[in-house]
N, C-alpha and C positions, 0 to 999 in steps of 0.2 A: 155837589160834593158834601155838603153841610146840612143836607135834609137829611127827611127822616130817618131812621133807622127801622130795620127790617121788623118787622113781627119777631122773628125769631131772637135779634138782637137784645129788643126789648124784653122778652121775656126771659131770658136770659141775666139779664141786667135785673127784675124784679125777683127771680128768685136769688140769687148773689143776695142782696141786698135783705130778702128773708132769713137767708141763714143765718148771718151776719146776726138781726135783729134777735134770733133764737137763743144766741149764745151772747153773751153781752158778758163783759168781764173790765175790774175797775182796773184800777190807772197802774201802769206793771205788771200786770198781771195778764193782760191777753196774751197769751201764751198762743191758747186756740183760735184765736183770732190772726195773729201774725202768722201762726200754720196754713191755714186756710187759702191766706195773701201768699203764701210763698208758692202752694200748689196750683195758683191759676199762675203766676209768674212764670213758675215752672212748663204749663200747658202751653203758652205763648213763646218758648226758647227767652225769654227777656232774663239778661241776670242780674242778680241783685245779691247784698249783703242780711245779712237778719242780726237779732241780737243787736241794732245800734240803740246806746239809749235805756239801755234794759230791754222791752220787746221790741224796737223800733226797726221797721224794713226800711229800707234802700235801693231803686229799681234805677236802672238805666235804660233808657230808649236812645239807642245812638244812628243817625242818620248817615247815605253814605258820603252824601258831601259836609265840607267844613264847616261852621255856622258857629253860633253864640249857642251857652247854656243856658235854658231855664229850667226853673222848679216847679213841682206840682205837690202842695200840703196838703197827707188830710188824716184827721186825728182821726185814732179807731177806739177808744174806753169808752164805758159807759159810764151809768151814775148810779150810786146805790140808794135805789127808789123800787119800789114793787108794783109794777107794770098794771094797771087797770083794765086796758083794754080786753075785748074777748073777740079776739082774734085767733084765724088755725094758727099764725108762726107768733104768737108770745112768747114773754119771755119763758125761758124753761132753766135759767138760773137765780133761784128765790135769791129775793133781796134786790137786783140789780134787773137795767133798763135802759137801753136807747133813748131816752128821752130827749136827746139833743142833737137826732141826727147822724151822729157818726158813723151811723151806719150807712147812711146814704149817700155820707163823703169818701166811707172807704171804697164801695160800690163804683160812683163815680171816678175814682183815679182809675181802676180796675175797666171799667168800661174805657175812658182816653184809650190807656195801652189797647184794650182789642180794636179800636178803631185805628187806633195808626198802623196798627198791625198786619190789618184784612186792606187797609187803603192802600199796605206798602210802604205807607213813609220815611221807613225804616231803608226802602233800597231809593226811595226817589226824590226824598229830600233833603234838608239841611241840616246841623246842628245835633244839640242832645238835649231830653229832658229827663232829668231826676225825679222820681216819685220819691217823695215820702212819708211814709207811711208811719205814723208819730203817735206815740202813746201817752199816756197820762195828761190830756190837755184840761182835762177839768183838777185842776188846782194844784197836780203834782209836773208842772214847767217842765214836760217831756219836750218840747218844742229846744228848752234851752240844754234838758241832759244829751239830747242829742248832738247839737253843734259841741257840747263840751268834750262830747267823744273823739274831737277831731275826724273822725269822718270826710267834716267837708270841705280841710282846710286844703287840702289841692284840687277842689273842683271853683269853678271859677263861676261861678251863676253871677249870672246879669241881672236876672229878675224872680222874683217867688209867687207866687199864686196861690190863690186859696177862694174854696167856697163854702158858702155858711147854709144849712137852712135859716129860710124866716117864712116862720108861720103866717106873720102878719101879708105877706103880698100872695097873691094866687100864683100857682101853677103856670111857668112862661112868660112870669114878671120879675125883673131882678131889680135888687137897690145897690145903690153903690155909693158910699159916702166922698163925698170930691176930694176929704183932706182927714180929719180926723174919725176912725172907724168905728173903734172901741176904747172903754175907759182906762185908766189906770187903775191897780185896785189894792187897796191892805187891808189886814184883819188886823182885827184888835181885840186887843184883851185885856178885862178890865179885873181885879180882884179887891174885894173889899171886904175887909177884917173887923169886926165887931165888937161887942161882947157878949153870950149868949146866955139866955135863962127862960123863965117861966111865963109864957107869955100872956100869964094873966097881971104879970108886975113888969111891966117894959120899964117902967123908971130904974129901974137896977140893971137895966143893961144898953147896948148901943146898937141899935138894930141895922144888921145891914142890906136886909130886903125895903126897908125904906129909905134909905139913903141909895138904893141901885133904881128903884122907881124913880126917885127924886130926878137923878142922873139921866134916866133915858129918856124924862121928858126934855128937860134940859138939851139935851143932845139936837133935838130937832131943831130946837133956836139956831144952832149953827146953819145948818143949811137956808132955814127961811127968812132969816133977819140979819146975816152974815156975809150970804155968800153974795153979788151982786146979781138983779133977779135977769138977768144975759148970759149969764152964766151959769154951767151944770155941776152938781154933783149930787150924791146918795150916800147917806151917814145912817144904816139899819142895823139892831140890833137883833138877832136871830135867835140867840141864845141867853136865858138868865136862868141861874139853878141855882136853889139855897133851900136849905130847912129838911128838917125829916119828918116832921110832923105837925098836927095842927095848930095846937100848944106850945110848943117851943120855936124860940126865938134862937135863930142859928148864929154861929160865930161869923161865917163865911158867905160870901156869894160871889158868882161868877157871870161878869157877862163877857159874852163875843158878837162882837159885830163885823159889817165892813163898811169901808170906804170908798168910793167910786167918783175920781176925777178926772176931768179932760187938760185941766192947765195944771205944773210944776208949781206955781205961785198960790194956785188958790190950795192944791193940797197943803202946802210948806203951812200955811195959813190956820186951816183945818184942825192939823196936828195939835199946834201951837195952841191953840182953843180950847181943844180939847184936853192937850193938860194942865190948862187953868181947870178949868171947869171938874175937872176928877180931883184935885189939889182942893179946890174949894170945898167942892161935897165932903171929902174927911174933915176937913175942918169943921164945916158946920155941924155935922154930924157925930163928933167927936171917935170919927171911925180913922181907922191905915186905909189908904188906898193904893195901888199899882198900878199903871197902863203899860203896856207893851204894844207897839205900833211893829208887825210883819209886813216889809212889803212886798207886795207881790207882782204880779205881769205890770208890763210898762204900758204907756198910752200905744195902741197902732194905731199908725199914721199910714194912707195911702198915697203912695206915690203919685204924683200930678201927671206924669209923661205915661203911666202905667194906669189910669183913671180912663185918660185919654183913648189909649189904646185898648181898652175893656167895652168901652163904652161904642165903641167904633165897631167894633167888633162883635157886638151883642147887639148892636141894631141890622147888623147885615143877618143874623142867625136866627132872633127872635123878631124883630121891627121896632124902630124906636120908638113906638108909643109904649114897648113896654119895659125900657128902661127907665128908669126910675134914679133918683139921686135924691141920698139918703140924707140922714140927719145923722150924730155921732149916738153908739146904743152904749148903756151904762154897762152892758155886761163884758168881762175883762175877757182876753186872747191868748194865747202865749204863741201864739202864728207872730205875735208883732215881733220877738226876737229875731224870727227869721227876716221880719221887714228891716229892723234896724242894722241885721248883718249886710244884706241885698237888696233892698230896698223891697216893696212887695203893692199887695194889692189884696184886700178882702171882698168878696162878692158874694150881694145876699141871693139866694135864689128861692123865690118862692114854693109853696109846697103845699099850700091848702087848697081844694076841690072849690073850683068858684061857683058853682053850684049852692054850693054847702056853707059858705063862706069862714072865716076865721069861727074856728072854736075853741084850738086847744094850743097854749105857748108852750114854747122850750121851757123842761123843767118837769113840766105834769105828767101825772101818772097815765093819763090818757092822751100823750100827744102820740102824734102818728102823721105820716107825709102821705099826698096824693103820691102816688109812684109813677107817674107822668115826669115825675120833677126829676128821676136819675136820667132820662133820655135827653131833657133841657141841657143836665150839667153837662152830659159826655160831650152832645155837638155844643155847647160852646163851648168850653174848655178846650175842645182837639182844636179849634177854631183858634182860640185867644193864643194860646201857644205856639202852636207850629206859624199861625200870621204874624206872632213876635219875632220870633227866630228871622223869619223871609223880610220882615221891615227891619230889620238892624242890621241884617246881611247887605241889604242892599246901601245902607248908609257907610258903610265900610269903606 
């Protein structure tokens, strides 16, 4: 029931997933991409809402007997980065790129629905699952404008799901962290005020491109002589801009960074640190300085009863040698909203050619998935869900 899928399916599933990758569009803005999702929805009779969230789709699979709700997430934005690869389906919208998958997760939900579809599940099984089809996950919390919509507050979901590429595992090898998935995360922003002049006479003024170096070294102390060495976090600066020229000494300068932690205690910590440490450097410096602490996605946490049942289930689909149990990754989610409303579950799914092995991480201008890895997600995913629904039906 859970094997391959046809030639046809698959290829199928590979081109979806090129379109997809052709039109990439950032966070609110898939317009075309949510069109796209509605018109396979459409092809399948499945109904759904559109528009939740700003672009965010909504599908129902409802089965003909009773059963429990679950959910199926999967973010469709891209990232505004300019695609390197030379490939025939690149991107064909300058500026912006698939770089993190989402293409392959939208594909993925798209592919469940035709398998429950063509299986019938729809007349011969249990329960209902929600797809949702979630915009803006890279950094504009489409995950939480969505619940905000109220949308889901009379659906009753038991449980949430979601899958992630990871580069790092090949093709038909998933990771799955047992407790904590991803990190919590804030940006920050630092501003620091000078005084500017001739930068052949710095004694006449208060420079604040040396008091922002001074700072960013500084800043690494906190993690490596701070934080206790059992414990994770990431304190990166990404951004410093000051000056117009080579000669002059600017008034201003600007840094952004972010924050990346797994405990509530060591961030509270962090913060705290951290405005000593910007408080100091104007003083010593004789500069103003500002912090502003944004925060952003919450820790996800994966559900222990729903680890269980992933893990069980992805060794009957793929074999348990090639489940894997992860470690927590620094990079933030906003899937964990959905965890903290219904509890959930993140799942990495490998996606590099083991042939080939690891080249290219989420982010890069040249990453790209084996596309073996959309057939992986569809049979485990129909798997992991519809055998959730039938193990909770039966505890009833």
């Amino acid at each position: 029931m859970y094997g391959k899928l046809s030639d046809e399916f698959y290829n199928w599933l590979v081109e979806l997933r090129r379109w997809f990758h052709r039109f990439p569009e950032p966070a609110y803005k898939e317009e075309k991409t949510s069109a796209k999702i509605c018109e396979v929805l459409d092809e399948f009779n499945v109904p759904f809402q559109a528009g939740v969230g700003g672009t965010g789709v909504v599908a129902k699979v409802s089965a003909s007997q009773p059963g429990p709700m679950v959910a199926f997430r999967a973010d469709m934005d891209a990232l505004p980065l300019e695609e390197k690869n030379v490939i025939p389906y690149k991107s064909q919208n300058k500026g912006f790129m698939h770089a993190c998958g989402h293409d392959g997760h939208t594909t993925i939900a798209l592919g469940v629905i035709r398998w429950l579809m063509e299986n019938r599940w729809h007349e011969n099984g249990s329960g209902k699952i929600l797809f949702i089809f979630q915009p803006a996950e890279e950094g504009g919390a489409g995950a939480r404008a969505m619940l905000d919509s109220g949308v889901f507050n009379s659906e009753p979901v038991e449980a949430a799901f979601s899958g992630h590429m990871y580069p790092e595992f090949a093709v038909g090898h998933i990771g799955i962290a047992p407790e904590i998935s991803n990190a919590a995360a804030d940006t920050l922003f630092i501003r620091l005020r000078g005084k500017g002049g001739h930068g052949a006479h710095p004694h006449h003024c208060k420079d604040p491109i040396v008091a922002g170096a001074h700072l960013v070294t500084q800043l690494q102390f906190l993690i490596s002589r701070e934080v206790p060495p059992l414990e994770s976090a990431v304190l990166s600066i990404g951004r410093f801009q000051a000056g117009t020229a080579s000669n002059i000494i600017p008034e201003d300068a600007v840094l952004e960074g972010t924050l990346r932690t797994l405990q509530p205690d060591i961030r509270k910590q962090i913060i705290k640190r951290l405005e000593e440490l910007v408080k100091g450097v104007a003083r010593s410096c004789g500069i103003r300085a500002t912090l502003e602490v944004k925060k952003g996605y919450p820790v996800l946490i994966n559900d222990s009863e729903l680890v269980k049942h992933t893990v069980t289930c992805a060794g009957e689909v793929l074999g348990a040698d090639k489940v894997h149990s992860g470690l927590p990754r620094m990079g933030a989610e906003d899937f964990a909203y959905f965890c903290q409303k219904w509890g959930g579950i993140m799942v990495g799914l490998g996606c590099h050619d083991p042939l080939k092995g690891f080249q290219y991480g989420l982010h890069s201008p040249y990453f790209n998935i084996d596309e073996r890895a959309l057939e992986v997600g569809t049979r485990l995913f129909a798997h992991v869900l519809t055998q959730y629904i039938e193990r909770k039906k039966r505890k009833l």
